[in-house]
C-alpha positions in Angstrom: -41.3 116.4 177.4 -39.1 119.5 177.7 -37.4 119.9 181.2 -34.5 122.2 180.7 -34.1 122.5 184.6 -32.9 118.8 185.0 -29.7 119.8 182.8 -27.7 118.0 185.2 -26.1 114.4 186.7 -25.4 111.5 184.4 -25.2 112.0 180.2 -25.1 108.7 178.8 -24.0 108.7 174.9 -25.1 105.4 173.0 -22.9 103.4 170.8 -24.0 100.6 168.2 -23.9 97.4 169.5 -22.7 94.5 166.9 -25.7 92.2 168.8 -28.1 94.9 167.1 -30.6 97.3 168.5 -32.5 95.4 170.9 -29.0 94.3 172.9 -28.6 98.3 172.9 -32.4 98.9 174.2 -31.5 97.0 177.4 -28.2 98.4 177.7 -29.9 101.6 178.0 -32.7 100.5 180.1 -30.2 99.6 182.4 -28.7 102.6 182.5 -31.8 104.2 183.0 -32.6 102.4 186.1 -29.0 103.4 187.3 -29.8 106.9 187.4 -28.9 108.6 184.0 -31.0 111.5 182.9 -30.0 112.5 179.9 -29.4 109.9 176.9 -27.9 111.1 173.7 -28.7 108.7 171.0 -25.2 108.8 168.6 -25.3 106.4 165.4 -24.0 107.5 162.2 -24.6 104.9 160.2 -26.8 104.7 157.3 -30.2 104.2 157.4 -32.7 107.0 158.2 -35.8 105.0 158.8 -34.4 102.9 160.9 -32.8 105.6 163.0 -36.0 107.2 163.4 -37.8 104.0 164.7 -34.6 103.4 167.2 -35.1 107.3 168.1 -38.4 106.8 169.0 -38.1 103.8 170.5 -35.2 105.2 173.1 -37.3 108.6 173.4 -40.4 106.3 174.6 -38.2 104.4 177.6 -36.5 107.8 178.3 -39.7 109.5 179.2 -41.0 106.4 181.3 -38.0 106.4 183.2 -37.8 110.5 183.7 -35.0 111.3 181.5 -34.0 113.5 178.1 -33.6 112.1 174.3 -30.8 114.5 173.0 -30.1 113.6 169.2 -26.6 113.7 168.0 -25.4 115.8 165.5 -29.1 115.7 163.8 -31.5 118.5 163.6 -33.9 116.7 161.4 -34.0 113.4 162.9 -34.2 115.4 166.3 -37.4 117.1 165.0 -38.7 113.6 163.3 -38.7 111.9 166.4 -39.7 114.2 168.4 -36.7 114.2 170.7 -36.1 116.3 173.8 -33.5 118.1 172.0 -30.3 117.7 170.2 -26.3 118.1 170.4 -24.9 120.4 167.3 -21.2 121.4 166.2 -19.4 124.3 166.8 -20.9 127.1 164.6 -23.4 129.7 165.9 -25.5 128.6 162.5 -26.3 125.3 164.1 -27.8 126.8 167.1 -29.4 129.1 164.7 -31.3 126.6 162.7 -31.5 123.7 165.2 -33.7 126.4 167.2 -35.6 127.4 164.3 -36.8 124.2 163.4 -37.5 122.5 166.6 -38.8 126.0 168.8 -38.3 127.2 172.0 -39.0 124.6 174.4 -36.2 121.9 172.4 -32.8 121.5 174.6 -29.4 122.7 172.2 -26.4 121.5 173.6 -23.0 122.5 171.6 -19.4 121.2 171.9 -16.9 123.7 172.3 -13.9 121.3 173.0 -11.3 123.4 175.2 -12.4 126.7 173.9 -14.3 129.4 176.4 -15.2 131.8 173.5 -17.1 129.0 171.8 -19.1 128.6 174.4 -19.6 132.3 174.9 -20.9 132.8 171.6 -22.8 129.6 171.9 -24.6 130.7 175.0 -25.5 134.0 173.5 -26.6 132.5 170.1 -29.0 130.7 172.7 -27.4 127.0 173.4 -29.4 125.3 176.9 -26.1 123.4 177.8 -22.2 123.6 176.3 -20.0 121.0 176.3 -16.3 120.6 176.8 -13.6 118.1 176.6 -12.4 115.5 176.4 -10.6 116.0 179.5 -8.7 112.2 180.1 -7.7 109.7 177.3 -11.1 108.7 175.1 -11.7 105.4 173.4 -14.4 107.4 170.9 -12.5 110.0 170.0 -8.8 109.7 171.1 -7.8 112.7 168.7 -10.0 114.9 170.4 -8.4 118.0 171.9 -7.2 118.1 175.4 -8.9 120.2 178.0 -8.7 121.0 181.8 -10.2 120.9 184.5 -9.2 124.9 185.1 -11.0 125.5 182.0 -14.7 124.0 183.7 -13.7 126.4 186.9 -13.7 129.6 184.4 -16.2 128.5 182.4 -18.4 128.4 185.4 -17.4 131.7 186.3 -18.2 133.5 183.0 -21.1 131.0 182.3 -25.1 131.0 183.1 -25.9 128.0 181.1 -25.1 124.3 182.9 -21.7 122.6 181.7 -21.1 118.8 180.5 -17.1 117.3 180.8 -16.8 114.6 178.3 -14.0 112.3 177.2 -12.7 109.3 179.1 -14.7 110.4 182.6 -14.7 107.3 185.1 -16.3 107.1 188.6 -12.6 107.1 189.7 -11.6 111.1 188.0 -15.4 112.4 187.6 -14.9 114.2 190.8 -12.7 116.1 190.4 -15.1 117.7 186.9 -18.0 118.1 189.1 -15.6 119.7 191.9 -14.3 122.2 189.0 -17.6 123.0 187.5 -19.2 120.1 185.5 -22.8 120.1 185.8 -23.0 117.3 183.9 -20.7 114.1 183.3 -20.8 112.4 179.9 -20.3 108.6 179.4 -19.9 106.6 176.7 -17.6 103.8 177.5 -17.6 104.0 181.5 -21.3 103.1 181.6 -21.9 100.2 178.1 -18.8 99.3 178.2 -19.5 97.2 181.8 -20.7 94.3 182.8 -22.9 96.0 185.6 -24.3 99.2 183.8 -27.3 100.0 186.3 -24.1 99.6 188.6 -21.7 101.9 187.4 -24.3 104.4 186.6 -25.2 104.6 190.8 -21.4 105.2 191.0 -21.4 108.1 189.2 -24.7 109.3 190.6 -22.3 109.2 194.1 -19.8 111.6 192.8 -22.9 114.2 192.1 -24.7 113.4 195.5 -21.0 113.9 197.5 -20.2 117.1 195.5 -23.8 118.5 196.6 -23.0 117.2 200.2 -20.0 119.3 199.8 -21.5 122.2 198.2 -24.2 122.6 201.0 
């Protein structure tokens, strides 16, 4: 399953959950039925069998519900099971070799933090979606540099390639990322970290169907 023109809406990142996989399977099955079409599986712990299986396992429910498996940091396991795509670092050698080894039709997605030429180099090194951020206060990675909305308006400007804001986004400041560009919204905590996750997911999906109200 390789839809590259569905780079857009609700990015839901996984995290471990300490009631194990299964608790995780139905967190994202949730969020599924909420409206999210594109799941990136994130786990770096130990264990590559058992990442494969949970891989394959979320890349089966994806594709029954619609959506994208992007893998995490993970070119390999990406290619092992037979993911949708996968989310690299920063250097033009990850595109490089992510796109050598899972071909033309695999989604590459890059983070480029708060930097524009990043993501001009990523774009022309052949990236399907950058990603910038975070952009408010983030519980995964709080060190994370700071970026601005500004940046998403420029970035659309100079960009052909779709955009994802990341880093602390709620249904309450999303808007204002879509409004400056975001083509994309990526959740981590905002969606599994609720007690209604099919719920909050149809609350972001809101922001995206009011910004195309807007837009038309």
């Amino acid at each position: 399953m390789s839809q590259k023109a569905i780079l857009e809406g609700l990015y839901a990142i996984t995290q471990a959950h300490p009631a194990g996989f299964d608790y995780t399977l139905k967190q994202v099955e949730a969020a599924l039925s909420g409206g999210v079409r594109i799941l990136q599986y994130r786990d770096k712990q130990p264990g590559e069998q058992r990442r494969i299986t949970e891989a394959e396992n979320l890349r089966t429910l994806c594709h029954q519900n619609g959506a994208l498996l992007i893998i995490n940091d993970d070119v390999d396991l990406a290619k092992r099971s037979h993911a949708d795509g996968v989310h690299v670092g920063r250097e033009d050698s990850d595109i490089a070799n992510a796109r050598n080894k899972l071909g033309k039709q695999a989604i590459i997605g890059i983070s480029c933090y708060n930097q524009l030429p990043l993501a001009r180099d990523a774009e022309k090194a052949g990236a399907d979606y950058v990603a910038f951020g975070r952009f408010f206060p983030s519980r995964t990675k709080p060190e994370a540099v700071q970026a601005k909305p500004e940046l998403l308006e420029e970035a659309k400007r100079q960009l052909r390639i779709p955009i994802v804001a990341i880093g602390g986004i709620t249904p309450e400041n999303g808007a204002t990322l879509i409004q400056s560009g975001a083509d994309m919204l990526a959740v981590i905590h905002a969606i599994f970290g609720t007690d209604d996750i099919a719920a909050s997911c149809q609350r972001f999906n809101q922001l995206f169907d009011r910004s195309e109200r807007v837009s038309s």
